[in-house]
MITOR-285366 format. One line per 2 residues: number of its first residue (from 1); for each residue x, y, z of N, C-alpha, C, O. Coordinates in steps of 0.02 Angstrom, whole numbers, plus 50000, padded with zeros to 5 digits. Example, Ala and Ser with C-alpha at 12.3 -4.5 7.8 and 13.67 -1.06 7.14 Angstrom:
BEGIN
1> 50660,49716,50390,50615,49775,50390,50660,49835,50390,50712,49834,50423 | 50642,49888,50354,50684,49947,50357,50645,50002,50394,50670,50057,50402
// end
This chain:
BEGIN
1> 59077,48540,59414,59012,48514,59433,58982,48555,59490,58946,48604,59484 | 59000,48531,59537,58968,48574,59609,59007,48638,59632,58978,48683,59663
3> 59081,48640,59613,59127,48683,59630,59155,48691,59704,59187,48650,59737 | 59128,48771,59725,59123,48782,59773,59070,48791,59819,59073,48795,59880
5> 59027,48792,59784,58959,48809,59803,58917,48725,59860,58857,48711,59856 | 58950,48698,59888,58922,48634,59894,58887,48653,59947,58826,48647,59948
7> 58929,48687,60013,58882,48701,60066,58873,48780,60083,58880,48814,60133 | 58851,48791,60015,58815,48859,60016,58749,48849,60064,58727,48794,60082
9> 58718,48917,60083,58646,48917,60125,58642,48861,60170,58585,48852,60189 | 58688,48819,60193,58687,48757,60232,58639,48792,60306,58591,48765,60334
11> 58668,48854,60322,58649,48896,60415,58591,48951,60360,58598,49013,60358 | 58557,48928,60335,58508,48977,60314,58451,49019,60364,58434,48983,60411
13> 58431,49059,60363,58389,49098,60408,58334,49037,60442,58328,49026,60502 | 58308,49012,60406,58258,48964,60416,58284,48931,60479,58254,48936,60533
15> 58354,48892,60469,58388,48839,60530,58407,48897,60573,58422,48863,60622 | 58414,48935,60586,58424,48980,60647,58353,48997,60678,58331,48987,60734
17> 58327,49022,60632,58246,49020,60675,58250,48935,60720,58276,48913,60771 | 58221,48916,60683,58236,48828,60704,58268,48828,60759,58238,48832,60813
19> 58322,48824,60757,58347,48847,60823,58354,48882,60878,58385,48862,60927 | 58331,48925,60873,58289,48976,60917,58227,48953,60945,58213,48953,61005
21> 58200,48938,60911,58121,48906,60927,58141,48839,60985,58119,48824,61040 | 58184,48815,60947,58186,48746,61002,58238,48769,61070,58219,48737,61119
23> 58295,48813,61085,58325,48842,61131,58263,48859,61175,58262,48833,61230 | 58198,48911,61154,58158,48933,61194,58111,48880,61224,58091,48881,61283
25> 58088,48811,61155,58057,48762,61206,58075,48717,61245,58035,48675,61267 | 58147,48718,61262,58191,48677,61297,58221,48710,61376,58233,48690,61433
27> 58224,48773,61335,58276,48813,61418,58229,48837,61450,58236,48832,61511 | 58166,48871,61428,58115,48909,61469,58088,48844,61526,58103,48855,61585
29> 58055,48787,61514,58055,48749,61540,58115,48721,61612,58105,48732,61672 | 58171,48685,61585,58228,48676,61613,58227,48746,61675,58223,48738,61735
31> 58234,48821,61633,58241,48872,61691,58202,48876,61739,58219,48906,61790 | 58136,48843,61730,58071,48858,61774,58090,48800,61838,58078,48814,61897
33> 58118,48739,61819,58132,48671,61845,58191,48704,61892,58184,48695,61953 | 58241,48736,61875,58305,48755,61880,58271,48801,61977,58300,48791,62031
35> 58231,48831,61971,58203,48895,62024,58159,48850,62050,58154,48852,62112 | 58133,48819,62027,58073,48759,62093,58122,48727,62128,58105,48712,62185
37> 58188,48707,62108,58212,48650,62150,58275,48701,62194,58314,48666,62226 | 58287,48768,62197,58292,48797,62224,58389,48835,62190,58429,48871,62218
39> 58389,48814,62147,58453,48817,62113,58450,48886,62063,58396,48889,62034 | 58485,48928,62049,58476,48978,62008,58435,48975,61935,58455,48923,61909
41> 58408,48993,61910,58383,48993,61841,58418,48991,61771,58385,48966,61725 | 58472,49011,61759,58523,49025,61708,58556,48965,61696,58582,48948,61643
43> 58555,48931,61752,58582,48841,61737,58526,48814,61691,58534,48757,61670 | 58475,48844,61675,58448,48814,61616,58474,48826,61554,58457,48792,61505
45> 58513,48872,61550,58572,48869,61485,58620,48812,61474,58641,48804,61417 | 58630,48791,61500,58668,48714,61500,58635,48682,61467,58661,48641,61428
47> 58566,48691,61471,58538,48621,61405,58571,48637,61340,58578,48593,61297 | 58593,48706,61329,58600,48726,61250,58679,48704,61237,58704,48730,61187
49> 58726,48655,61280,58793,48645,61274,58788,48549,61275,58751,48519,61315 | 58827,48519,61229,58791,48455,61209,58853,48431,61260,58906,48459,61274
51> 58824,48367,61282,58866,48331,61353,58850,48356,61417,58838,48315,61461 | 58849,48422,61430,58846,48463,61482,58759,48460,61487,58739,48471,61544
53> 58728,48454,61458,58654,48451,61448,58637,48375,61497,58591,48378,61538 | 58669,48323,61491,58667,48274,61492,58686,48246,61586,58654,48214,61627
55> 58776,48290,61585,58777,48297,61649,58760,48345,61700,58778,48349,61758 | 58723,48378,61669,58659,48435,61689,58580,48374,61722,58556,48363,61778
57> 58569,48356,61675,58520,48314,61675,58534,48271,61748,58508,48291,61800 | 58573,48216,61745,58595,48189,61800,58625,48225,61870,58643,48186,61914
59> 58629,48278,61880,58648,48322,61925,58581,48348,61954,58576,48351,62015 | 58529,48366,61915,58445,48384,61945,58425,48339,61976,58406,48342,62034
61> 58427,48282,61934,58399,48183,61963,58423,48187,62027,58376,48198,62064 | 58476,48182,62058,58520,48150,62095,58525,48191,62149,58506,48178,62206
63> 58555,48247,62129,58593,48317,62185,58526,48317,62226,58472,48308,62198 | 58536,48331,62315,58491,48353,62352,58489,48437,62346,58534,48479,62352
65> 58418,48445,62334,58396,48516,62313,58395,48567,62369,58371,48558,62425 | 58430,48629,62342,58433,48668,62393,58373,48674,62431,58374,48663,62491
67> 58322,48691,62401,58245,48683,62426,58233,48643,62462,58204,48657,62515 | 58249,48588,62450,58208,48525,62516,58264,48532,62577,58254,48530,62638
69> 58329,48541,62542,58361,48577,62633,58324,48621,62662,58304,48605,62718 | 58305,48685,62636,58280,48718,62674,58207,48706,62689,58176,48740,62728
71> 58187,48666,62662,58110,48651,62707,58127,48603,62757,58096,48613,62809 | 58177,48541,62758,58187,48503,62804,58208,48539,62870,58188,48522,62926
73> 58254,48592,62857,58287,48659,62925,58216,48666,62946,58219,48660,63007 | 58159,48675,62931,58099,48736,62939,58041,48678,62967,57985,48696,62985
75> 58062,48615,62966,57982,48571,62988,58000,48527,63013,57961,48485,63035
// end
């Protein structure tokens, strides 16, 4: 009946685009957030790791930002 062929083309070109597209509208963002609050930029790659995205998420919320230390030192 189906054989072997069941999850043929399953990662087809299409779902990698797809995925690409949404990596760029997720991390470009996140990276921009990542450099305002005074933290390196590349920690916006963490959104693309599932759990770690999450305790990524709660670590921005919460953590005091390098940035507002250094404006609090300065005023």
């Amino acid at each position: 009946m189906m054989g072997n062929h069941m999850f043929d083309n399953t990662m087809g070109a299409g779902h990698w685009l797809w995925m690409l597209v949404f990596a760029f509208v997720v991390v470009i963002p996140v990276w921009r957030i990542c450099r305002r609050t005074g933290y390196p930029g590349w920690l916006g790659l963490l959104t693309l790791i599932p759990f770690v995205n999450l305790i990524f998420l709660y670590f921005i919320a919460f953590a005091d930002w390098p940035k507002e230390k250094s404006e609090n030192h300065k005023g």
